[in-house]
N, C-alpha and C positions, 0 to 999 in steps of 0.2 A: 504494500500500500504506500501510498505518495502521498504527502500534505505540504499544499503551497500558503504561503501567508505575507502578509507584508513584513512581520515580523514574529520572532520565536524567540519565546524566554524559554529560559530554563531555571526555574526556581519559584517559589509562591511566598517566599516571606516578604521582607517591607520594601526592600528594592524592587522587587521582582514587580510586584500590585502596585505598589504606587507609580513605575515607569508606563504599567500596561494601561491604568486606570490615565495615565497622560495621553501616551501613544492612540488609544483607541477613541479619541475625540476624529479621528481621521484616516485611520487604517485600523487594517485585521490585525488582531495579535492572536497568536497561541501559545495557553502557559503550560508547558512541560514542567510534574513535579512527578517526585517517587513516591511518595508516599500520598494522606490525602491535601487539601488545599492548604491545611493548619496545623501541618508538620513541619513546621522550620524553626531555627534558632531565634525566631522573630517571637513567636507560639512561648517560647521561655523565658523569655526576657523579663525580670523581675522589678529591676531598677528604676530606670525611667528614660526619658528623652532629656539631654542637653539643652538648654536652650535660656538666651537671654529673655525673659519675659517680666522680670522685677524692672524699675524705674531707678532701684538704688544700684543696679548692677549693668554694667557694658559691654560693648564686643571686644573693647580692647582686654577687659579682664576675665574674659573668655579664652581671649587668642593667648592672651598671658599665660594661662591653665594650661593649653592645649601643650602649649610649646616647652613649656616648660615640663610637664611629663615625660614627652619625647626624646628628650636628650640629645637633643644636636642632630634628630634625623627629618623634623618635621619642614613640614614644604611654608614658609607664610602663607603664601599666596592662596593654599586651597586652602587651610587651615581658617583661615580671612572669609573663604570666600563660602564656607560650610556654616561657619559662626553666624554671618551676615543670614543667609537663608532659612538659618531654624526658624525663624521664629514667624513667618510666614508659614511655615508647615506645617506648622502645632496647630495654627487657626485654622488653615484646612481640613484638618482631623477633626478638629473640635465642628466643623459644619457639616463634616459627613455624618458629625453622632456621635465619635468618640467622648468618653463619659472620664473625663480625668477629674481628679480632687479638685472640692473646690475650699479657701479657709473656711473657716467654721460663721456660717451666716448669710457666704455671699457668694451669687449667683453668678458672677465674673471675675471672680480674682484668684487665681492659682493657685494651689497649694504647694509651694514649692519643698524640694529637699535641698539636703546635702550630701555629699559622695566622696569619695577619698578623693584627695588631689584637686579637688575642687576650694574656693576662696569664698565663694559666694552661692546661696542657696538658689541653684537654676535648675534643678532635676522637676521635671514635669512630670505626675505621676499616676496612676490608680490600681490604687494601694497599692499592695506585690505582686501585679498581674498586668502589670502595663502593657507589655508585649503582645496577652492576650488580649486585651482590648483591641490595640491597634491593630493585630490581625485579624477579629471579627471583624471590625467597620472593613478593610479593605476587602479581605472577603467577601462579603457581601456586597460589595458595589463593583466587583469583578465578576462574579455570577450572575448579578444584575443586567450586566452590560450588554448590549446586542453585539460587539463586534469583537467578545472577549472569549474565546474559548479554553476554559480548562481543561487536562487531561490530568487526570491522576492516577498512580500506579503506572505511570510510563516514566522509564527513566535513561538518558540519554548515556546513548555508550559509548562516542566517538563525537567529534566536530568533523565535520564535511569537509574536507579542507581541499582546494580545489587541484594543488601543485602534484597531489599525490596520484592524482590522475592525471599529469598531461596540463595543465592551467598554470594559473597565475598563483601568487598567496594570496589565498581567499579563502574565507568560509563563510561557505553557500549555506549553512543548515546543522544539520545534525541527523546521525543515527539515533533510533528511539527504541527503548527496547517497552512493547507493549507485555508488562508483567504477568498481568491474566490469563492473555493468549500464547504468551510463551513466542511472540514474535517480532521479529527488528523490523521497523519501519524508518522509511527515508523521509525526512522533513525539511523541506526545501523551504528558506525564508529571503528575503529581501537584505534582513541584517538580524544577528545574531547574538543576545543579549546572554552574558554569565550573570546569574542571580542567585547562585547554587549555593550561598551560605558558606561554612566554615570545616573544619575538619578536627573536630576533639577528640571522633573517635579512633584517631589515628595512637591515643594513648590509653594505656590502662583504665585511669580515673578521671574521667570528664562531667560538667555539665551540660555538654551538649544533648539533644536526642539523638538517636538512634543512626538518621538519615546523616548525619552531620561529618560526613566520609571524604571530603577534598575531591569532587567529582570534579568541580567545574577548573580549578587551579591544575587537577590532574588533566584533564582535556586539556586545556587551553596550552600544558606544556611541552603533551605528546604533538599537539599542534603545531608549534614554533613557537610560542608567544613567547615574549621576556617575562621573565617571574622576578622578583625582588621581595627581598630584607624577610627570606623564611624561618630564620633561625629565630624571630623577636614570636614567640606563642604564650600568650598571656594565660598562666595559672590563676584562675580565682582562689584567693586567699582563703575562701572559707564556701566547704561543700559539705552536708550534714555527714557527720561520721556514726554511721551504725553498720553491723552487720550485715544485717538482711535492706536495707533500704538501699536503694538504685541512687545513687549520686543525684542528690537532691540541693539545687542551689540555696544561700543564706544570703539573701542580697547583702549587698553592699550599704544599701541604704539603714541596716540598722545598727551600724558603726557610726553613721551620717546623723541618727541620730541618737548617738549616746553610747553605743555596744563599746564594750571595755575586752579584749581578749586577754585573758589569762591562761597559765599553766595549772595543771590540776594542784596546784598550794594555795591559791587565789594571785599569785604574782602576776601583777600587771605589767606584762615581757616588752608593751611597744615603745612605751616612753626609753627604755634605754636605747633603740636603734634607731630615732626618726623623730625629730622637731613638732612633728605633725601628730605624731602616736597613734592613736588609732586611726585617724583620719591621712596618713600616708599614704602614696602612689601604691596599686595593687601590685606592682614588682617588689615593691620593695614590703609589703606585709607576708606576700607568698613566701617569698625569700628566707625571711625571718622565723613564721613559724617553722617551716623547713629545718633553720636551722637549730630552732630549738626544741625542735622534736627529736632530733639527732642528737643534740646536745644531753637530751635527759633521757631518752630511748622510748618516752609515749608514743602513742598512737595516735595520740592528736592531739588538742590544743583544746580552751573553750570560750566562746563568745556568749559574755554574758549581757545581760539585759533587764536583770533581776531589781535593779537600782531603780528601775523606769512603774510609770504607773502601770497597771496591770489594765485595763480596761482600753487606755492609749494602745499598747501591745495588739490588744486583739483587733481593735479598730484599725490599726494603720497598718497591721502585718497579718489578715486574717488569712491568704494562702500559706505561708510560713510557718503560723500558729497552730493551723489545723493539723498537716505534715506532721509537725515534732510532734501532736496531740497520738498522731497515731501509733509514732515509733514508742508512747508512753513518757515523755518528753516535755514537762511545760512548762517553755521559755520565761514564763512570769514569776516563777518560783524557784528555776533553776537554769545552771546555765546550759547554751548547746553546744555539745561536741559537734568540733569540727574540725577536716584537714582539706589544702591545696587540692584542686583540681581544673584539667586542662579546660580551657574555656572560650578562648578567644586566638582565632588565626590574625598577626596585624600584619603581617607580609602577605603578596599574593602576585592577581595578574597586574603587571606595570597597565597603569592607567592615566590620560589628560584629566585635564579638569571637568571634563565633561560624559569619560568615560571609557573614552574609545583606546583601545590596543593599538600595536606596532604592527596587528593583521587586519588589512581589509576585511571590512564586513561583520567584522565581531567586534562588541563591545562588553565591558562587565564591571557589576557596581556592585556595592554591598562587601559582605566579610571577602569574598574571593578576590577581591583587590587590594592591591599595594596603590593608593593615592597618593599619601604623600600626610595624610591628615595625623595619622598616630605616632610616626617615628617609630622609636623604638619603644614604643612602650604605649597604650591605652589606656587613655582619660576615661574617666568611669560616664558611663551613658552617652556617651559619644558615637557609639554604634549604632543606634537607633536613630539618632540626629543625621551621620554618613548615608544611610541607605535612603530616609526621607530625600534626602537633598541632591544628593545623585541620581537616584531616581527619576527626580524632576529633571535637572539640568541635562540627564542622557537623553532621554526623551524629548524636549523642549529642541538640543541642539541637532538629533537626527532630521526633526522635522518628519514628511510624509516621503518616503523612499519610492525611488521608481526605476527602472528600467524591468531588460527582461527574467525572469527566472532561471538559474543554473538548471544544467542538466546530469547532474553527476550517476553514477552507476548505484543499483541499488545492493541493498546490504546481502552479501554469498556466505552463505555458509559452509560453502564447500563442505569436504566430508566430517567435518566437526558432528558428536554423537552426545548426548543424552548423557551426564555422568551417573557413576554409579560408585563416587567416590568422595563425599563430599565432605568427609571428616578429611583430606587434604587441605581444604576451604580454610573449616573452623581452626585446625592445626596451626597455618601461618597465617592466621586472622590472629589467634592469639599470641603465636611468640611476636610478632610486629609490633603488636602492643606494649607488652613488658617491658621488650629490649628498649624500644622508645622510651618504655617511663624509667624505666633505671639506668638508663645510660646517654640521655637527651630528653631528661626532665628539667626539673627549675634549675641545679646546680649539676654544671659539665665539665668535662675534664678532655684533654689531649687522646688520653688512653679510651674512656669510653667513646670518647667516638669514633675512633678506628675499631672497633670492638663494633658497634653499630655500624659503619660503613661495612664490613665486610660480610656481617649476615643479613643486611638489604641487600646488597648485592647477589649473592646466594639464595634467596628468595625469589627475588626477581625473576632468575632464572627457572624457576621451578613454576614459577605461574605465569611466565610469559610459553612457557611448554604447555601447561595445563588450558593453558587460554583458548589457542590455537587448536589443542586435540579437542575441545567440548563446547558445547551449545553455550551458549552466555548466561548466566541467571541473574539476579542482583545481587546475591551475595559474591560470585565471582568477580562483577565487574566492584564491587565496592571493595575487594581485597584487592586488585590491581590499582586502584586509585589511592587508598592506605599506602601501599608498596611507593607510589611515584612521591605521596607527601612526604613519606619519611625520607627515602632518598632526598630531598630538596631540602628541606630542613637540616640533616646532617652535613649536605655538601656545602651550606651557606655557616651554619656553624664551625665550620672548619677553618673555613678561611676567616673568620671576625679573631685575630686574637690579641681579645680584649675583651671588657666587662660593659657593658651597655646596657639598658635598660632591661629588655627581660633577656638579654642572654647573659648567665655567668657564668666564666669557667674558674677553677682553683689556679690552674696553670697560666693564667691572666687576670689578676682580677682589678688592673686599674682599667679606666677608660681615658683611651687616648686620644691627642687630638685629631692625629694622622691616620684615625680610622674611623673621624664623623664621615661616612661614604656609606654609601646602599649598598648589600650585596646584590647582583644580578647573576642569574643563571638562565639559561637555554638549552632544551636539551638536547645532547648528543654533545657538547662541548663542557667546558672547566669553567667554574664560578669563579667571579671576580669582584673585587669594591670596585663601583666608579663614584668619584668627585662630584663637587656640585659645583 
């Protein structure tokens, strides 16, 4: 089967909806997701959106915030020009129906937070479920739409790319693998949107969901695209620690407003690493309890909240609340256990201000981009603020696309067969993950990562064979897209050596000047720092 459009996302969280919900004032879109509409790292988002919306607070002491987290890698100009745009987007949300806090009384004035690394209360928010709000409202005015088609359970296996056939560098589209039927479909678009969210589950212990596998940064690199600054992957500081409970996020916002982290003695551990104390950059609390988890041999660390009114609790954290209520757990009485977990990709596909890649015809916004906005390192709710604003500005800047539609060949299966082997799968699904977390987690060393480079390498091999001999499924294709993130990540850590924001290794741990520089890689060639 063949699907032509004017345009094809690939992804349904806040970049992806808000580009299509532009886009589709005047062309076809269609949105490729793997899972259903409200499976993206959008759907978890706890926090809130960034955004200048107080009278007492600026863009300048925004771009201040921004920049200042990033540590010598952030871009001004986009950082400037994402700051400038929140707050136009927030009012958009708020007119399609998005239901954010409002202070206590009054029917227009925000409820704003605060967030680590932040100076000024500008987290826009509702309650601990913001993400899901903002994804309901777009949701639903994506399904609404007459000229928006979603597809869900299709998830894309390849970019179209035109050179590999005989052409130019382009990409025409995407192979689609329809999940239910068990069949690859060719989707041919005008221009080709990355929206595909983040990759946490490339480690052990994430809060991403499930889907959250580096599909799109993995395309776009077996593609040709330039990839940059892989090695910066932000640990959230704090992810509920239980046995049986599935990595369950602690927002951030309830350090922002008040959370003390302790060691199990009640020692409040932040005040000696960081001016900020609780309220420090999320590299540098991940970091810390890291390190003093190691330092005393716990299992984790506790964020307490015990000090705060009990009724405020339940009101301003009532997903959070509920959660810990269920693991037996209640935040207003005691504290929550909690350790690090991977969270946030701030490296990805090199992107303009507007969106667009180094390959004709593809563009990509959201976590699967390297813009230039986070540096090294991720301003808290600044992600939600990126995908809004990107979004728009991709959309706005493609305009209505025209000529004719590529002809590319459809997806062969040649003799590839049905496996009957898939504990192979789950096998290097799971060592991928471990060696990642223990050897290119928060704290890296020279030694572990050639310890990691050479059993990615070795892997690779083994499911670039597996690939070839068997029918594709998702969990195959989402184990070869794991394999490409780790590989990038390793090979960009390698060459940084030095200590930067969220990369630290033992065996460098100043930061220097001579390597404020991006790492860029391409594949099939050797990563390098380039200059600014």
């Amino acid at each position: 089967m063949r699907v032509e459009s004017d345009f094809l996302v690939l992804g349904s969280g806040i970049s992806g909806l808000t580009f299509a919900l532009e886009a589709a004032q005047h062309s076809r879109v269609v949105v490729v997701t793997k899972g259903q509409i409200d499976d993206s790292n959008t759907n978890w988002a706890q926090g809130g959106i960034a955004a200048v919306m107080d009278p007492q607070d600026s863009f300048d002491e925004h771009v201040k915030d921004t920049v200042a987290t990033g540590y010598g890698l952030g871009k001004i100009d986009v950082i400037r020009a994402v700051v400038e745009g929140g707050p136009d987007r927030v009012r958009e949300l708020i007119e399609m129906g998005a239901r954010f806090d409002m202070r206590d009384g009054s029917d227009d004035e925000l409820d704003l937070t605060m967030e680590g690394g932040h100076h000024r209360r500008r987290v826009v928010h509702a309650g601990d479920i913001t993400g899901r709000e903002v994804q309901r409202v777009l949701a639903a005015a994506a399904l609404a739409h007459p000229n928006v088609e979603v597809l869900e359970h299709h998830m894309a296996v390849d970019l179209i790319e035109l050179s590999k056939f005989g052409g130019p560098h382009q990409v025409a589209g995407a192979y689609v693998l329809d999940e239910k039927a068990g069949e690859v479909h060719t989707f041919v678009a005008r221009a080709t949107i990355l929206a595909t969210g983040g990759a946490g589950k490339v480690y052990l212990y994430t809060s991403n969901p499930d889907v959250a596998t580096g599909d799109g940064v993995a395309m776009a690199y077996r593609a040709g695209a330039l990839i940059s600054n892989m090695e910066f992957f932000q640990f959230h500081p704090t992810a509920l620690y239980h046995p049986k409970a599935k990595s369950f996020l602690i927002s951030e916002a309830l350090r922002g407003e008040g959370g003390i982290l302790r060691l199990a003695d009640g020692d409040a551990f932040m005040a000696r690493h960081h001016e900020m104390k609780d309220l420090a950059p999320r590299d540098v609390v991940a970091r810390t309890i890291d390190y003093e988890m190691k330092r005393t041999g716990a299992d984790n660390v506790f964020l307490d909240m015990t000090h705060e009114d009990a009724d405020f609790l339940r009101e301003r954290f009532p997903n959070i609340h509920a959660e810990c209520m269920r693991w037996g757990i209640d935040m207003t009485k005691e504290p929550i256990p909690v350790v690090p977990a991977a969270h946030y990709m701030v490296g990805g596909v090199v992107v303009d201000k507007d969106g667009k890649t180094k390959i004709e015809g593809l563009w990509a916004i959201g976590e699967v981009t390297c813009t230039g906005l986070h540096g090294a390192n991720r301003l808290a709710s600044n992600s939600l603020l990126e995908g809004l604003v990107f979004g728009k500005r991709c959309a706005e800047n493609i305009g209505r696309p025209t000529g004719r539609f590529a002809d590319p060949p459809d997806w062969d299966t040649g003799s590839a067969a049905a496996s009957d082997e898939a504990v192979v799968v789950s096998q290097n699904w799971d060592e991928i993950r471990r060696f990642m977390w223990n050897y290119v987690g928060i704290v890296r060393s020279d030694r572990r990562l050639r310890r990691a480079a050479r059993r990615v390498a070795l892997l690779k091999d083994e499911i670039r064979q597996y690939y070839w001999e068997h029918l594709v499924t998702r969990d195959l294709l989402e184990l070869r897209n794991i394999a490409d993130v780790a590989e990038m990540i390793i090979a960009c850590a390698t060459i940084r050596r030095e200590s930067r924001g969220l990369h630290y290794t033992i065996d460098y741990p100043e930061t220097r000047d001579d390597y404020a520089k991006d790492s860029l890689i391409v594949y099939g060639e050797p990563p390098h720092l380039s200059g600014r």
